[in-house]
N, C-alpha and C positions, 0 to 999 in steps of 0.2 A: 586567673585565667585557667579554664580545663581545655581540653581540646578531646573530643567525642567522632566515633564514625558514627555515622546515621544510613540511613533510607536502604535502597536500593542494595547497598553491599552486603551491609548485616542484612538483611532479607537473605539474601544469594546463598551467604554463606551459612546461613542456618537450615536453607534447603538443601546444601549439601550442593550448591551449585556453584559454574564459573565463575571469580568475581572479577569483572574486567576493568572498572572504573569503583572508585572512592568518592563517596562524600564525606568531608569534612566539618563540624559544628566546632564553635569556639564560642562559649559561655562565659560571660563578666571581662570582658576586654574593650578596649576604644580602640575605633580606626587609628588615632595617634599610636597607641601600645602596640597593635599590627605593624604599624611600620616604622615605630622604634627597633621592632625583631626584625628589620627585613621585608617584612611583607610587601608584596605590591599592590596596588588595589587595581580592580578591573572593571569593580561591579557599577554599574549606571542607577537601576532601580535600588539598588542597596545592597550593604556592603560585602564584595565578597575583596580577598586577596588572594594572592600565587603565593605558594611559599617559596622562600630563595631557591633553595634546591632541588626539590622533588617537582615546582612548580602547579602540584596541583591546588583546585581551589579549597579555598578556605573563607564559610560563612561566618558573620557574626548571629550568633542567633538576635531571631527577631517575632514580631508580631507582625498582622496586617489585619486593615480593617478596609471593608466593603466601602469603596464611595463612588463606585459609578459601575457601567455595566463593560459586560466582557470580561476577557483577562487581563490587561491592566488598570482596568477601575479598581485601584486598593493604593490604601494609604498604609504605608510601610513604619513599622517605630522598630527602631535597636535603641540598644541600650545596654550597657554593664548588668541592668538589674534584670534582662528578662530573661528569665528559668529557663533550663533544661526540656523542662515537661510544658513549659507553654510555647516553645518553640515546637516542639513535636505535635500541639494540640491544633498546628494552622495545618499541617498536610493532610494529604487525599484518603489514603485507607492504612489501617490498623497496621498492616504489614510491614508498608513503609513509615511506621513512628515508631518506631526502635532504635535505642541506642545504643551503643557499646564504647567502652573504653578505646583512648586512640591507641593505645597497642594491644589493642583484644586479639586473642588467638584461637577464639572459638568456646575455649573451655570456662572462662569465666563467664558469671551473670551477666546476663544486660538489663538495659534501664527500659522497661515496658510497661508504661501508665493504660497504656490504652488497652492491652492486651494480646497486641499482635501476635504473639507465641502461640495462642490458645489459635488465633484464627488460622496460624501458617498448621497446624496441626489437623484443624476443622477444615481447608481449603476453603477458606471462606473469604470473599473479595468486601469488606463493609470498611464506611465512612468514618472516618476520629468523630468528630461531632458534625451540627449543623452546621460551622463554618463549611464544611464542605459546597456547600447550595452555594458560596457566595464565589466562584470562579467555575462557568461552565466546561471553561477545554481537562478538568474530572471528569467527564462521562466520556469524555474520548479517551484518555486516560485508563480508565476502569475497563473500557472494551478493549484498550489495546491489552491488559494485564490476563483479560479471560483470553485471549489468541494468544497468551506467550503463557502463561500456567495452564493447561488445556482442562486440567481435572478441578480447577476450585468454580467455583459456585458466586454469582452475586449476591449477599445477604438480598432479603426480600425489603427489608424497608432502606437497603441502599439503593435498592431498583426503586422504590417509592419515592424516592427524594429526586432522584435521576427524572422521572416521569414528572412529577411536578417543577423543576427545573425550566422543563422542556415546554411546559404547557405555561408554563413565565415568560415565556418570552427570550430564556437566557442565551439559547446553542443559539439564537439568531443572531447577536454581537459578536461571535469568534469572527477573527481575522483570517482568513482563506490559508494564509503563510503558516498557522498553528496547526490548521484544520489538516492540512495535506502534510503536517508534519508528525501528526500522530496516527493519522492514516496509512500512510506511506510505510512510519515504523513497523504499524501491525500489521498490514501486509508482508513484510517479511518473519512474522514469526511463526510458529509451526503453524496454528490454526488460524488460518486467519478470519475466515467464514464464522470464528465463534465469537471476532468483533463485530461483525456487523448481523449478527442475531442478538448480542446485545443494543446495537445503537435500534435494533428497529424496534423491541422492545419497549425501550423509554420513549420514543418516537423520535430521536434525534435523527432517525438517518434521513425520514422525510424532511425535515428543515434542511441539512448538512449535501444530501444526496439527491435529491425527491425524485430526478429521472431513475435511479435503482430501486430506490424505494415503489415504486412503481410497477416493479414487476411481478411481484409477488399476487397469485391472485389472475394472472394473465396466464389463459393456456397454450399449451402448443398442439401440434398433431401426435398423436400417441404414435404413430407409426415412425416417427422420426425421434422423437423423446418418449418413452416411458413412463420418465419422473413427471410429463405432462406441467408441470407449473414454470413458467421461465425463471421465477424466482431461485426455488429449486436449485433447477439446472446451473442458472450462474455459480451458486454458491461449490456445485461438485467440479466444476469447472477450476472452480479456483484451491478446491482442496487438491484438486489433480497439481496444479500449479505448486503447491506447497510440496506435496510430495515429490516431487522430480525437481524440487530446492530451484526452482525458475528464478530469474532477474527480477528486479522490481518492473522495469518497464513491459516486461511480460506477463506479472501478473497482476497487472494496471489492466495492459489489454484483456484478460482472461474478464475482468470484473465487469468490464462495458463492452462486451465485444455483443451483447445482445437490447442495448437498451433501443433500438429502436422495435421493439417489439412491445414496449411500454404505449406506445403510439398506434397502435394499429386497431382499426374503426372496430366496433365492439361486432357491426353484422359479417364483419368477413373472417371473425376467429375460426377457429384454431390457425387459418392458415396467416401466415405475416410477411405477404409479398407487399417488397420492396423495403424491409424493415431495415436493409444493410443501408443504403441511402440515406434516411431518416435518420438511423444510428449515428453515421457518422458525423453528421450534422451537429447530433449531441453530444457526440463525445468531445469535440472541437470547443462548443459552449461550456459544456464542464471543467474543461482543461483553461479557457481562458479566465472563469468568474472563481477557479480554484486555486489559480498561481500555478497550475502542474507544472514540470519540466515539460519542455519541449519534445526530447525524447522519449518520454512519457504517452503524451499525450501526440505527437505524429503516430506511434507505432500501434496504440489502440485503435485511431482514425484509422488507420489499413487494416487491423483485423475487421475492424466494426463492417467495413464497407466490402471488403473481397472473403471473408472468411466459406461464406456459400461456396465459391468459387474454386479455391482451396480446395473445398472437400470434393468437389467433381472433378478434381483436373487431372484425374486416368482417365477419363473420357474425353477429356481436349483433342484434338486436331494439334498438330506442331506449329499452326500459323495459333492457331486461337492460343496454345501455348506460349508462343512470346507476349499476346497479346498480354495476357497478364501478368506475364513478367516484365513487360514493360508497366503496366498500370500501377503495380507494386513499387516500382523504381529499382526493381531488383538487380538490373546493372548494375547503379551508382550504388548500391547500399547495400552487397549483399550479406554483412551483419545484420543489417534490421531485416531484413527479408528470412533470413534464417530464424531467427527471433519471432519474426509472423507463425513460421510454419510450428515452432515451438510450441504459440497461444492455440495456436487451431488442433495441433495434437492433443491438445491438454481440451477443449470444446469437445471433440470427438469421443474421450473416454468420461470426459465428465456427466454423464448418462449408466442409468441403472442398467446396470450386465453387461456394462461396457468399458467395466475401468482396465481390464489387462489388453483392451481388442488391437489389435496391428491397424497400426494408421500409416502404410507403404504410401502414400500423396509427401509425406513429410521426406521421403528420401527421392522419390518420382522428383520431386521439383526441384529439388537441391543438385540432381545429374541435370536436371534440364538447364538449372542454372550455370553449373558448369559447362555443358555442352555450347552453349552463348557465348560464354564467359571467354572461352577457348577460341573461338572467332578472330583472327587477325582483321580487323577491318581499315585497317591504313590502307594497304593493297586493294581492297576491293573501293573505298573513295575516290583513292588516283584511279583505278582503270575506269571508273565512272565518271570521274571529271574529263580524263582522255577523249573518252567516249563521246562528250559532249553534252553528257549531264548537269543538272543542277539544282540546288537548293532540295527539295523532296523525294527529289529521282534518287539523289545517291544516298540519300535513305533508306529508300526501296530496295536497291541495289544488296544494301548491306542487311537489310533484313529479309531479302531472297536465301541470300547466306549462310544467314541465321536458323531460319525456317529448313533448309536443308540439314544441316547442322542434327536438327530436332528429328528429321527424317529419321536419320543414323542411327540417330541413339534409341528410336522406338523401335525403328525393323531390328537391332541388335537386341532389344532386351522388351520382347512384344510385351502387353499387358492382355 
């Protein structure tokens, strides 16, 4: 039995990066020998175990063979006798089929058949072999790796393989739960805009996305966008997102907060009235046929549909002002509502000559909300129910209040 670190750590550590998790290989052993040591077994699809103490996992190295579509169409073999370097020859790209000893400390060699040293050198993102073609959630994979390495590069015949892939048939099998799992990851890493100009590339993101995919290609008014392509624009949107280190559920919104502009009739472009409507719509369909979270996928739906709104609302009236703050849910929610105005700051700079500009709507509505917020409205119900009010009235009543309220806070701090 040896026991080997693999993938991801030895990657890390040889860039000279954090290494927060370990993978484990263990080479000529049987599930029985694992847990004659102790081990526990966990694995379903094949054999991984906890080790007693440190509890992390522990594979048996294996093979897998292609027998159906997607990613788990593979027939899985372990065994005592399968190598080092043929366990390393089933993974995604070069970088991650590295080995190293299990008490490697950096300075000794490592076991590199495939070359991976040469590529982490060259920044270069390419496939171990052809097995790569035979599990599509790689090309989601390979785009999440170009968004978290910002500087390497896809080899050109890994993007070839990626593209024939795609024209197979294959990104059409991922299960929604993988899809938004590798999605999701790469939206939080630095670039995330640089995974999805990979997926569109091999054409994955029209199968995986096709309402974003969509956009590219569609204009807007140059008077309002610059960058003129909505495609574009989403994408500076969402690098503003990365830069100001946003939540995932915010930079979910940032990515579809424009897709109903994907939809809109070719003879009334540039302009895309009623695209917030539309949008939301889709983001709703997106979020169901993708498994999103919930709060994912509610907080996009509110940018998609009020984000217009947002960016007007120093010109609101205090009545039209609650208006929207009730339309948002901004009482009940006003984290997510904060969170809105977050996506909409990040829409406002993500436009050429407009990444440092002051977006005051994002503090404007955050006092308006407070100003609401601050509202005692028990008191004003009962003196409406006294009154002799009911059901609507003493809604009225309290949003009289409210509206006042608003009054206050504009004649103190005019715009």
């Amino acid at each position: 039995m040896k026991i080997y670190q693999v993938g991801g750590a030895v990657r890390d550590a040889l860039l000279g990066l954090p290494v927060h998790d370990r993978d484990w290989l263990v080479v000529g052993a049987t599930p029985e020998e694992m847990v004659a040591q102790g081990f526990t077994p966990v694995g379903r699809d094949f054999p991984v175990f906890l080790h007693p103490q440190t509890h992390e996992e522990y594979a048996l190295a294996r093979t897998e063979r292609k027998s159906g579509h997607g990613y788990q169409g593979f027939t899985v073999y372990t065994s005592p006798d399968v190598t080092l370097e043929e366990d390393l020859a089933r993974r995604d790209l070069t970088i991650n089929a590295i080995a190293a000893p299990a008490d490697w400390t950096g300075a000794e060699a490592v076991f590199d058949p495939y070359h991976g040293v040469a590529d982490l050198h060259a920044k270069v993102l390419r496939h171990v072999t052809g097995a790569f073609a035979e599990d599509p959630l790689r090309i989601l994979r390979v785009a999440r790796f170009a968004a978290r390495l910002t500087d390497f590069t896809v080899a050109p015949e890994t993007m070839a393989l990626m593209q024939a892939m795609v024209q197979a048939g294959e990104a059409a099998h991922l299960v929604p739960e993988r899809v938004w799992q590798e999605i999701s990851r790469g939206l939080m890493e630095a670039r995330p805009e640089r995974m999805f100009a990979v997926l569109r590339e091999c054409g994955a993101l029209a199968v995986l996305l096709p309402e974003l995919d969509r956009l590219w290609g569609v204009p807007q008014r140059a008077d309002y966008h610059p960058e003129v392509d909505t495609g574009l624009h989403v994408m500076l949107v969402l690098e503003q997102a990365a830069q100001q280190q946003a939540p995932l559920p915010v930079r979910w919104a940032c990515l579809l907060h424009d897709l109903g502009k994907g939809t809109t009739p070719a003879d009334v472009l540039p302009r895309h009235i009623g695209h917030e409507q539309r949008g939301a719509r889709l983001v709703r369909q997106v979020g169901q046929r993708g498994r999103v979270p919930n709060d994912c996928t509610e907080l996009a739906e509110l940018v998609a549909c009020e984000h217009g709104n947002i960016h007007r609302s120093l010109d609101l009236s205090p009545a039209a002002l609650l208006r929207l703050l009730q339309r948002c849910d901004a009482l009940r929610k006003p984290e997510r509502f904060a969170q809105a105005l977050w996506a909409c700051e990040c829409d406002a700079r993500g436009r050429w000559g407009c990444e440092n500009a002051a977006y005051p709507q994002r503090a404007h509505l955050q006092q308006a909300l407070d100003a609401v917020l601050g509202v005692a409205t028990g008191p004003i119900a009962a003196a409406a129910v006294a009154a002799g009010k009911k059901g609507a009235a003493i809604g009225q009543a309290v949003d009289a209040v409210r509206t006042r309220a608003l009054e206050a806070l504009l004649n103190k701090q005019p715009l």
